[in-house]
N, C-alpha and C positions, 0 to 999 in steps of 0.2 A: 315746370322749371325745377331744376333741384337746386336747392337752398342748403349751401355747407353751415352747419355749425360747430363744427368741432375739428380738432386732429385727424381723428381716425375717418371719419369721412369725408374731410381732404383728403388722404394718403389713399383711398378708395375709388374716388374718382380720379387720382390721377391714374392709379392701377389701370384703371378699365381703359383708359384709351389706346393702349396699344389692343387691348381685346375687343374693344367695338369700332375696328378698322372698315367694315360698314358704312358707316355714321362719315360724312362729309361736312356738312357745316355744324359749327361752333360759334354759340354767341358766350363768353367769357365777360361778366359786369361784375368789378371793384373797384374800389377808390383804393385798395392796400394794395400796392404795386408788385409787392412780392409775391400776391396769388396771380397773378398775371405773367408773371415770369416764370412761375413753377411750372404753370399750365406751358407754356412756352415751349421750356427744358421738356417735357415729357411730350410733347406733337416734336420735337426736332427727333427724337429716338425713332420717326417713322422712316426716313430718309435715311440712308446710307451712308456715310462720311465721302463715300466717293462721287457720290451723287448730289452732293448739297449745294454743290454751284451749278447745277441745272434745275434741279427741282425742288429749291426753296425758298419764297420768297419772301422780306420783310417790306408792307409797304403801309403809307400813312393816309387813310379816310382827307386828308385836308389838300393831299398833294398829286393822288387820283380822283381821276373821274370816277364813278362807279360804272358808266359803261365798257370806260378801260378795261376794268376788273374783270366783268362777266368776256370780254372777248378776249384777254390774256389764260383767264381759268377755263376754256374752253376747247382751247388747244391741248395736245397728248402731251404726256409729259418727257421731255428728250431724251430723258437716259433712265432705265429701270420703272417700277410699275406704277409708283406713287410720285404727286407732286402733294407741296402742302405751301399756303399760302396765309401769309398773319399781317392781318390787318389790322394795325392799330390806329389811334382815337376816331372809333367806328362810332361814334354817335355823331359824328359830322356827316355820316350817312342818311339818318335818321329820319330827312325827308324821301333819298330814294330807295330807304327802306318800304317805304308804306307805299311810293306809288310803284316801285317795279321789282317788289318780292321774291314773286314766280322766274325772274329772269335768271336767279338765283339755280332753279330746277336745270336750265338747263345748260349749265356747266359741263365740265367732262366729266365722267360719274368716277378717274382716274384724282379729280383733285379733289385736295379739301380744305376747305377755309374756314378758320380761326380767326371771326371779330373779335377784337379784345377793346373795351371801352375801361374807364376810369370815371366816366359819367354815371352813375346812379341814377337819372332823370330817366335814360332811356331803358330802366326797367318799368316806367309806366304806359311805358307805346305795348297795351297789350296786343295791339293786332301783328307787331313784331314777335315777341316774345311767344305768342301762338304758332305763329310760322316757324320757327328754331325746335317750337317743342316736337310739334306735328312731324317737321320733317329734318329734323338732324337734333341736336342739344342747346339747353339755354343752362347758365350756369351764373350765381349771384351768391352770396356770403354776407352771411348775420354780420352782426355787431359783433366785435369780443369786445368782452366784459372783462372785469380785473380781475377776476378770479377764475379765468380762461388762461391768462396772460403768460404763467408758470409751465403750461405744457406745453401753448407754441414755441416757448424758449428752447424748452427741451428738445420737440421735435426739430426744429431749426437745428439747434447744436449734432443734431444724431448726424443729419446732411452733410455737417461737416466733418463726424466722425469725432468728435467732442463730447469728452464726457462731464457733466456739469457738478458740480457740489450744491445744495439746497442754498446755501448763504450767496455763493456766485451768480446763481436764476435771480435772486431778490434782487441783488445789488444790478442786474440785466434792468431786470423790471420797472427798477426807479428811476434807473436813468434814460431809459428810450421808453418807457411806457409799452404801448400799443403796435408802436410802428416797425414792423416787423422786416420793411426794407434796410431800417437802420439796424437792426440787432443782425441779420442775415450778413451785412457789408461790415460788420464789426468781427463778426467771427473768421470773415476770410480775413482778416489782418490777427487775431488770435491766433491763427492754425501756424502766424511766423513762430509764437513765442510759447509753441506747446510743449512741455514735457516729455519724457520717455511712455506713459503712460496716458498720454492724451488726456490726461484731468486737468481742464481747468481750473487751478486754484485762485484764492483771495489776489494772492500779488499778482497773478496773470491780466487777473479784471481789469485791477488799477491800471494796473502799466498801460495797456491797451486803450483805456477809456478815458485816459487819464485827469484819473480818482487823485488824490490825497487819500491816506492809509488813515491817516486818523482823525482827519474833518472830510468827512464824505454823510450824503442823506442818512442810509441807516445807521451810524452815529449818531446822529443829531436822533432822529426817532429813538434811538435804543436809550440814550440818556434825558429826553424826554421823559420814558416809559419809570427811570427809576428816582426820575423827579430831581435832579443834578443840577442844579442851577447852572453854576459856576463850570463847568463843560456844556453843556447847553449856549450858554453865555460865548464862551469860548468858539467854540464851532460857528453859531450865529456871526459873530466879530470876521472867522474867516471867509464867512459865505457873502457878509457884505462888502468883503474887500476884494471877491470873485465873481464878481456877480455877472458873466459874460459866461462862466463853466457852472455857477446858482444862481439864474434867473429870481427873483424872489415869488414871482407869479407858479415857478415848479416848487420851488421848496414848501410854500404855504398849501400849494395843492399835494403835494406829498404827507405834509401832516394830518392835511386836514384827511385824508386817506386813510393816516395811523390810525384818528382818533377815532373815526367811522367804526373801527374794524373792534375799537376798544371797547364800545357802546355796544355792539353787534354781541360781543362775548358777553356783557354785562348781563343783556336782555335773555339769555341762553342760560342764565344761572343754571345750576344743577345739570347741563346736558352733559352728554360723553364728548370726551373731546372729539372722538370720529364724526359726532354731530356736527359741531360746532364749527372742526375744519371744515368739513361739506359747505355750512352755510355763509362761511366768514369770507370763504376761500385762501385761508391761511397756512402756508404747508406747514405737516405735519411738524417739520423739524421746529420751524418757531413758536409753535402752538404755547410752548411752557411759556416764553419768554414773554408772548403780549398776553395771557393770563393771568400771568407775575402782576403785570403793570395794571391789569383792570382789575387787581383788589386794592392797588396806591388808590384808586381813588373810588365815591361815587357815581351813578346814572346822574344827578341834580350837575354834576362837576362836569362830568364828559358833556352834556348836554351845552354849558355855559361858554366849555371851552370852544366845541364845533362854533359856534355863536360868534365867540371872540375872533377865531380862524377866519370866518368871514368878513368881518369887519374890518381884517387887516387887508385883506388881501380889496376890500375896496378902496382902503386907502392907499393903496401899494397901485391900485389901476386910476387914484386921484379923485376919488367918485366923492369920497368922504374928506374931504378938506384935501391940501397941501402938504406932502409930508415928504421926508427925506427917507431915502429907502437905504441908505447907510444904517440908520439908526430903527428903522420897523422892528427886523427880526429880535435884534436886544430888547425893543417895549416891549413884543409879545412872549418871548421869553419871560419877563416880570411881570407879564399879566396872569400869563398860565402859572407859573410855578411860584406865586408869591402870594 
């Protein structure tokens, strides 16, 4: 099975499928919907634009049979030399995965099929996953991690021909985190409001995402960082009076993120900063900026604070008594900075 962990070995395996034309079946397993869709876009380049209403098919594991399947992909394909067929939520297969595999073999060796699943479970059927390996491709994707987060932005953005600023990927990062369906469907609506120069600046973000220019998360971090109360205060005041665009549950996980990273540099004392960004995952551009703020305080302080972060945010999910979530972010703003 190969296991993507990164950009450039995404952008590699998508490469190779137009070159291992070969290779017929395709097992494609994520729960990130946009690697299934990429995968997608790059098997439709095998087809022809004139060809693709004969010889390409979308269909759904819960709405075929699977014997359908093997006696539809069996037949030639009607116009030109390739058919390609995408099967999606294939783990509804999953039982006639295992009992009729090999029926699989005897297809037209003209088509090729593409299960695409969103199930994760069914990367433990290893006696499927064998079968895909042996005889065509099995394909599944790590975790990203936060400090991965920055260059799928980037890569995403390139797709659209979008060129990013370091502060614009942050502000991506905070607000969609991880989910790479949402950042991708964000930038086709960017590409209405792009520049001469295709650079996506600060106001583009906003506009699009639509941020507040001067009560947005990394505000609240940045004056956080220089220990501000009173904007700190402020911004909190507006995130509880938005709190449908500031979840409180994202913004307490967002700091408690900052502060992570603040602890992270503390423990690094003395290191280069090329060290540092490595292990923080902090791009280089803000490096100064959250090193500024982990000399405002102590390791004894960061530690207290991560502490208190948690604490709210169990009161914020009710865990720890009854609290009004109007009024959270202002206590922990005077617990942290008081």
């Amino acid at each position: 099975m190969i296991t993507i962990s990164n950009v450039g070995q995404f952008r590699m395996e998508l490469n190779k499928i137009l070159e291992e034309i070969d290779k017929r079946l395709f097992l494609i397993v994520s729960d990130e919907i946009y690697f299934l869709n990429s995968f997608v876009k790059s098997f439709k380049k095998i087809v022809p634009n004139e060809f693709k209403d004969f010889n390409e098919y979308t269909l759904f594991a819960d709405e075929i049979k699977f014997q359908d399947l093997i006696l539809k992909s069996s037949n030639f394909p009607l116009m030109g030399s390739k058919q390609v067929f995408f099967i999606k939520n294939s783990s509804k297969f999953s039982k006639d995965f295992e009992l009729h595999l090999s029926k699989l073999l005897s297809t037209n060796p003209n088509s090729i099929l593409v299960f695409l699943s969103s199930d994760t479970a069914l990367l433990k059927k290893k006696k499927i996953i064998n079968f895909f390996d042996n005889n065509g491709v099995s394909i599944s994707f790590k975790k990203i991690y936060e400090n991965q987060i920055s260059s799928w932005i980037v890569d995403i953005a390139r797709t659209h021909e979008i060129n990013l600023s370091p502060k614009s990927c942050y502000l991506i990062s905070e607000i969609c985190g991880n989910n790479l369906s949402l950042i991708d469907n964000e930038f086709s609506k960017l590409k209405l409001n792009l520049n001469s120069n295709n650079e996506v600046d600060e106001e583009v973000i906003l506009e699009t995402f639509g941020i507040n220019k001067e009560y947005n998360i990394f505000e609240l971090q940045n004056y956080y960082g220089k220990r501000e109360l009173k904007k700190v205060i402020e911004i909190s005041e507006y995130f509880s009076g938005n709190n449908k665009n500031y979840p409180i549950q994202l913004v307490l996980a967002s700091l408690y993120s900052y502060y992570q990273k603040i602890f992270q540099i503390q423990s690094l004392k003395n290191q280069s900063k090329s060290l540092i960004s490595k292990e923080t995952g902090i791009n280089p551009y803000f490096l100064d900026q959250f090193m500024f703020s982990a000399q405002k305080i102590n390791m004894k302080e960061s530690v207290r604070i991560l502490d208190t972060i948690k604490k709210f945010d169990l009161k914020s999910k009710g865990i720890e008594g009854i609290n009004d979530d109007s009024s959270l972010l202002k206590q922990l703003a005077l617990q942290i900075l008081t």
